[in-house]
C-alpha positions in Angstrom: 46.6 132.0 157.3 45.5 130.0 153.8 46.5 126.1 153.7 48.2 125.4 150.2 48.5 121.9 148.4 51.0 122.2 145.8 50.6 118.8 143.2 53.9 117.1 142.0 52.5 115.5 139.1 50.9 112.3 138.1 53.5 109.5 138.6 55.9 111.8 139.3 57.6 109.0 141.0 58.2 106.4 138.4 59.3 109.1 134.9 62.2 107.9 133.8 65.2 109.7 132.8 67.0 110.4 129.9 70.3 110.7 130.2 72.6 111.8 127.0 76.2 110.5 126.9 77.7 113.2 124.2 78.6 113.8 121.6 81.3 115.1 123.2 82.5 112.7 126.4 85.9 111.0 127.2 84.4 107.6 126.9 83.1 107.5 123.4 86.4 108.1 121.5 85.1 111.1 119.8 81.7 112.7 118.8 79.4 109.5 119.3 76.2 110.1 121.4 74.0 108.0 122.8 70.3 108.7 124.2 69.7 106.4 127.2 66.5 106.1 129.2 67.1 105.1 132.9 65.0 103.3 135.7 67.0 104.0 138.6 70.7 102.7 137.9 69.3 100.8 135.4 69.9 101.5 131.2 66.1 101.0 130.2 66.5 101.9 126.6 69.5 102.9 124.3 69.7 104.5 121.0 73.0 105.4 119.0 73.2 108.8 117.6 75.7 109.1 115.0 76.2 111.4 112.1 78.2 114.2 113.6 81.1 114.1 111.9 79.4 112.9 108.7 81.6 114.4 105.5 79.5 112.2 103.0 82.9 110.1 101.8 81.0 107.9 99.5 80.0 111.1 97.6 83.4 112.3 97.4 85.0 108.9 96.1 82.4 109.7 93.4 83.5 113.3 92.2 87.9 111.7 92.0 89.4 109.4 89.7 90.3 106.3 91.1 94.0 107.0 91.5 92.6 110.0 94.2 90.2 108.0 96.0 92.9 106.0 97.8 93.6 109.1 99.7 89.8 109.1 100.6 89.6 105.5 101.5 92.3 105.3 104.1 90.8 108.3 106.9 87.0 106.5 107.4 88.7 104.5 110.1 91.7 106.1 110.3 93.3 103.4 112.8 93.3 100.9 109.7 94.4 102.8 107.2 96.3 100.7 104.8 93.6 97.7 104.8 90.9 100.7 104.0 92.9 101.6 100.6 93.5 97.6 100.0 89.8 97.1 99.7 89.5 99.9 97.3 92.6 98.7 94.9 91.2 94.9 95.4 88.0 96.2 94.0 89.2 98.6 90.9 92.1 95.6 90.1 88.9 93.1 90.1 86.9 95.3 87.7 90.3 95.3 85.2 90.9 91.8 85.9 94.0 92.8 86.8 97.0 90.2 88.5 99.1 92.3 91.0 102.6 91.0 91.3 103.4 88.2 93.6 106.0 90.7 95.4 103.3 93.1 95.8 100.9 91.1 97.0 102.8 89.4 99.9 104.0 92.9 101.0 100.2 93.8 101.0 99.9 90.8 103.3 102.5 91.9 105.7 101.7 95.4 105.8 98.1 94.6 106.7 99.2 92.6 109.4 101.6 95.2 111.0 98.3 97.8 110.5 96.1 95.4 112.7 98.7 95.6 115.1 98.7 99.0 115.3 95.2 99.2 115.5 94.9 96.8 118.4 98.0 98.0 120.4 95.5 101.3 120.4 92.6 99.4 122.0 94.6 97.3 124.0 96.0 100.7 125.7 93.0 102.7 125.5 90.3 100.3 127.1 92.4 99.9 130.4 92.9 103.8 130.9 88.7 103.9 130.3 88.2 101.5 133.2 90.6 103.7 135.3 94.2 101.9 134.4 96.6 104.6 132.6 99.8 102.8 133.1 99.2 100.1 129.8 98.6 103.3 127.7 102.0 104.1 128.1 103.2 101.0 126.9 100.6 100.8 123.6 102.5 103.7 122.6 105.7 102.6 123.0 105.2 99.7 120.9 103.2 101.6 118.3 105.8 103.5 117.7 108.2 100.9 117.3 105.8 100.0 114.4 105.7 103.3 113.3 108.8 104.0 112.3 109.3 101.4 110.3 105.6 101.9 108.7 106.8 105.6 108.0 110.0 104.7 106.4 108.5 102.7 104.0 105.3 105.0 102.9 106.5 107.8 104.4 103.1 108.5 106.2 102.1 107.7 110.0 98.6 107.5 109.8 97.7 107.4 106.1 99.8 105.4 104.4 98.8 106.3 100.9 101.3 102.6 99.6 98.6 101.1 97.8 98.4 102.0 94.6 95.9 100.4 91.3 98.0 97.4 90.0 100.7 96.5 93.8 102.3 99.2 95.4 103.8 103.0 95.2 107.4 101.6 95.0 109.9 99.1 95.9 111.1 98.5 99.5 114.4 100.7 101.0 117.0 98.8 101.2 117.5 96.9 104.7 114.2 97.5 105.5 112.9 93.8 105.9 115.6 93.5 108.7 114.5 96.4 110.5 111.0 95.4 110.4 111.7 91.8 111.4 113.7 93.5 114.5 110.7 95.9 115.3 108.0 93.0 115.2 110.8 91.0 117.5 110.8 93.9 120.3 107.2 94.3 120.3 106.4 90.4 120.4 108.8 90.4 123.6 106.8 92.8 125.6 103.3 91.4 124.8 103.1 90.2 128.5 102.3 93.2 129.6 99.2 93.1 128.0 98.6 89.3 129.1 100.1 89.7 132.7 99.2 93.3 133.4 96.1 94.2 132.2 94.4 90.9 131.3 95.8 89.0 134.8 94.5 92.4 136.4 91.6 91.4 138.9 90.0 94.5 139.2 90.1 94.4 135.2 88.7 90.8 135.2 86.1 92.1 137.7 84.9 95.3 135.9 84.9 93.4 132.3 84.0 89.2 132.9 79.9 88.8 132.6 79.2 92.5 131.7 77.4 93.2 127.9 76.6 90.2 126.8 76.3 90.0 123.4 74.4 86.9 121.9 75.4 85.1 118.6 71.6 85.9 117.4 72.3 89.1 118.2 75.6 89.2 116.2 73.8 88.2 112.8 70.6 90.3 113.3 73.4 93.7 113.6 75.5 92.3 110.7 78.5 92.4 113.6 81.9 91.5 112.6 85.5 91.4 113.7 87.0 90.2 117.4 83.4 91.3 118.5 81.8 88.8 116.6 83.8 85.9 117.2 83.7 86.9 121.4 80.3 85.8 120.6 81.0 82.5 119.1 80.4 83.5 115.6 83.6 81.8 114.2 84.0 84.0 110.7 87.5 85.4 109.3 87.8 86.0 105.5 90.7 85.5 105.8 89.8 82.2 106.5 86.6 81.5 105.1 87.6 84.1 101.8 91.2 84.3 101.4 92.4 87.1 99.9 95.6 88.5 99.1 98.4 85.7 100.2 96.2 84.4 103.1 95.2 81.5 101.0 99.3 80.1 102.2 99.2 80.9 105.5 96.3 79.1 106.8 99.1 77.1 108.9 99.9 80.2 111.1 96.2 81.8 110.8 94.7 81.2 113.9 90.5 82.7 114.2 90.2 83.7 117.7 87.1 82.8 119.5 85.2 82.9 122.6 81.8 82.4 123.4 81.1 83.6 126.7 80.4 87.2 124.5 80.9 89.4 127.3 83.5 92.7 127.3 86.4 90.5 129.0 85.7 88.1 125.8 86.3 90.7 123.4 89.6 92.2 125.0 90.2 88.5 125.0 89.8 88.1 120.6 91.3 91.4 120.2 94.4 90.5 122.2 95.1 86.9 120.9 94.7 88.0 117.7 97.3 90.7 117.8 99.7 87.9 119.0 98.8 85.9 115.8 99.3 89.4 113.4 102.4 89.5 114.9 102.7 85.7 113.7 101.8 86.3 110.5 103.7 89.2 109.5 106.8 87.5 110.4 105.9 84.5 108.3 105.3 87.2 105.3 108.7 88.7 106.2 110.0 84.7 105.8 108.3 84.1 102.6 109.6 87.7 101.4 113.2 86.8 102.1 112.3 83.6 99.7 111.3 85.7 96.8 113.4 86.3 93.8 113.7 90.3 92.7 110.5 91.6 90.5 108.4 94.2 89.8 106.5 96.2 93.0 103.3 97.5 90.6 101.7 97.1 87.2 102.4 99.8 84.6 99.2 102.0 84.3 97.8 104.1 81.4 98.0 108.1 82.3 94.1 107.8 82.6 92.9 105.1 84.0 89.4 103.9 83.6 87.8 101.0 84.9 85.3 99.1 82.1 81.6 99.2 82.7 79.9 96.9 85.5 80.4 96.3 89.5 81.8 94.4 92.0 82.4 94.4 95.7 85.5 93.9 97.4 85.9 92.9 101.0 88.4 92.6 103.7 88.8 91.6 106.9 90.1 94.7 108.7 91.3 95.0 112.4 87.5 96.2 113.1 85.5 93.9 111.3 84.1 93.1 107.6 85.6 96.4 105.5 83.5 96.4 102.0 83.3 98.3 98.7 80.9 98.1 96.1 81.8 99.7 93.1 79.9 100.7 89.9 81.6 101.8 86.7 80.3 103.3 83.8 83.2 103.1 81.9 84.7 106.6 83.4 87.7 107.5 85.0 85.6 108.3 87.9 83.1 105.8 90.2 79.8 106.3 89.2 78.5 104.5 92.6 80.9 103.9 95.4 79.4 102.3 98.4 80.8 101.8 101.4 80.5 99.0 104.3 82.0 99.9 107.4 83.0 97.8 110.3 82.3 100.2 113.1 79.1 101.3 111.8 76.8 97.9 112.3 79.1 96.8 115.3 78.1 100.4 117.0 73.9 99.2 116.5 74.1 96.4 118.5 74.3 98.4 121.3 70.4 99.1 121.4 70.5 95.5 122.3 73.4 95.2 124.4 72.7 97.9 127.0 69.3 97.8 128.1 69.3 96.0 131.3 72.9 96.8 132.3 74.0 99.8 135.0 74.8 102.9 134.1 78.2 102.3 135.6 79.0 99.8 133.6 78.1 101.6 130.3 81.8 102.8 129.7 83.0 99.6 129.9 80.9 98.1 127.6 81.2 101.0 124.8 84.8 100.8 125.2 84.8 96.7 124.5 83.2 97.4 121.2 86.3 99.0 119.6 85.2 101.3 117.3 86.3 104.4 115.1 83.7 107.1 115.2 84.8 108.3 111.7 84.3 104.7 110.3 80.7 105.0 111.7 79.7 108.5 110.2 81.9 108.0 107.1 
């Protein structure tokens, strides 16, 4: 009978593990993945891997004239859909030095605003059911749809909107339609508690979210973060504010910039749920002013072929996510010869190479989730 040693390995003990969330998991709202390196319970290292569902957009807005690439523009974050073909329009109208009709542009305004509440009303459902709540999905819906319909009936889309249009909008408004939108916003703004009583009173909520990813302000400008995540953090930016665009410049009264600066998940639901309360503000104050204006053109009159004149500019918004930007170059063609585009999602997504080392694994999901991201606005 022969004695055997069998060796385990040099520091068998103390290799760390690598642990691969994706691309495909419940958590990261579609094909994200990250690469994490663990001590124990512990995130030791984190890197984003994105590019999965990559389709090379800015390459496409390239090869269409810019009456088609408003169809592009609006499916990169495709929760946000009408301000993502507003920055494009801004941008060619900018090139022409082209004014848009004052009719057109506060029903820009008021659109936008009803699109960030869409947007948010998704997060503000989604982010409970991650952290093991499914009830306030139920109710997101509910009131998105409410939104919905009257989205749909003046576009005719649900998701891509496809209203903007080079010079305003596609076409005037149906008739009735500012009353039926002014009741919609009215029914949803009367069932917001459930997002302030339900889920944000919630203590296990409060417990899973308040002191967990903090994000510091430094942190913030080093990523190029933007949006509710940004100002969670303290980093008190809106260009709506700070830039105003479109008719924002005449509602600073009823703009309000939400801020924290604790900059932890419960901060961010915090931002992203006050400042659906003030879209829902704001929208009605466009519907006020709207009711105010005299009758007028919707668009600008456009040749058949439309080509912007030689040079660039970049045109930025502040959409639901964060900064949206376009910089276009024209050479005089009917077509862009550079388009480039700056997502939101896409530098807000970074930061969490600095944001999850250090944290448990079981409180990965609810950090990811409090970052509020579109993985198609990150792959573009």
């Amino acid at each position: 009978m022969t004695e055997k040693t069998v060796g385990i390995g040099g520091a068998a003990e103390s290799t760390d593990m690598v642990l691969n969330i994706g691309p495909q998991h419940p958590s990261t709202h579609g094909v994200l993945r990250l690469r994490l390196v663990l001590d124990g319970e512990r995130i030791a290292s984190a890197e984003p891997v994105v590019g999965y569902m990559h389709r090379g957009a800015e390459k496409l807005f390239e090869a269409r004239d810019y009456r088609q690439i408003v169809m592009l523009a609006n499916r990169h974050d495709w929760l946000s859909a009408f301000s993502n073909e507003l920055g494009v329009v801004m941008a060619v109208e900018r090139m022409l030095g082209m004014e848009v009709p004052e009719r057109a542009v506060w029903m820009r305004t008021l659109l936008a605003e009803l699109n960030r509440v869409l947007n948010h009303l998704m997060f503000l459902g989604s982010y409970p059911l991650e952290l093991g709540g499914i009830t306030p999905i139920f109710h997101a819906f509910r009131e998105r749809e409410e939104l919905q319909a009257v989205m749909e009936e003046i576009s005719g889309g649900r998701m891509h909107y496809m209203f903007n249009r080079v010079g305003g909008l596609k076409e005037d408004l149906p008739a009735g339609w500012l009353g039926r939108a002014r009741a919609a916003i009215a029914d949803v703004n009367t069932r917001m508690d459930v997002y302030d009583k339900l889920v944000h009173g919630n203590e296990i909520f409060r417990g899973r979210t308040r002191g967990v990813g903090v994000l510091s302000a430094e942190a913030v400008h080093a990523y190029g973060v933007s949006g509710p995540i940004a100002r969670a953090s303290g980093v008190d930016f809106d260009l709506r504010r700070d830039e105003p665009y479109l008719a924002y410049g005449e509602l600073q009264d009823v703009l309000k910039v939400v801020t924290r600066t604790e900059g932890d998940c419960l901060a961010r639901f915090e931002c992203l749920l006050d400042q659906t309360h003030n879209a829902l503000d704001l929208a009605v104050a466009c519907l006020d002013r709207m009711a105010e204006l005299p009758p007028g053109p919707i668009n600008q009159r456009l040749p058949k072929v439309l080509k912007a004149p030689e040079g660039a500019t970049y045109a930025w918004t502040e959409n639901p996510l964060g900064i949206n930007g376009y910089y276009l170059v024209s050479k005089g063609e009917k077509t862009p010869y550079r388009l480039k585009l700056r997502s939101a999602s896409y530098n807000n997504i970074q930061a969490l190479a600095v944001l999850l080392p250090g944290q448990l694994v079981a409180d990965m999901v609810a950090i990811l989730g409090s970052l509020f991201f579109v993985v198609g606005d990150i792959d573009k």
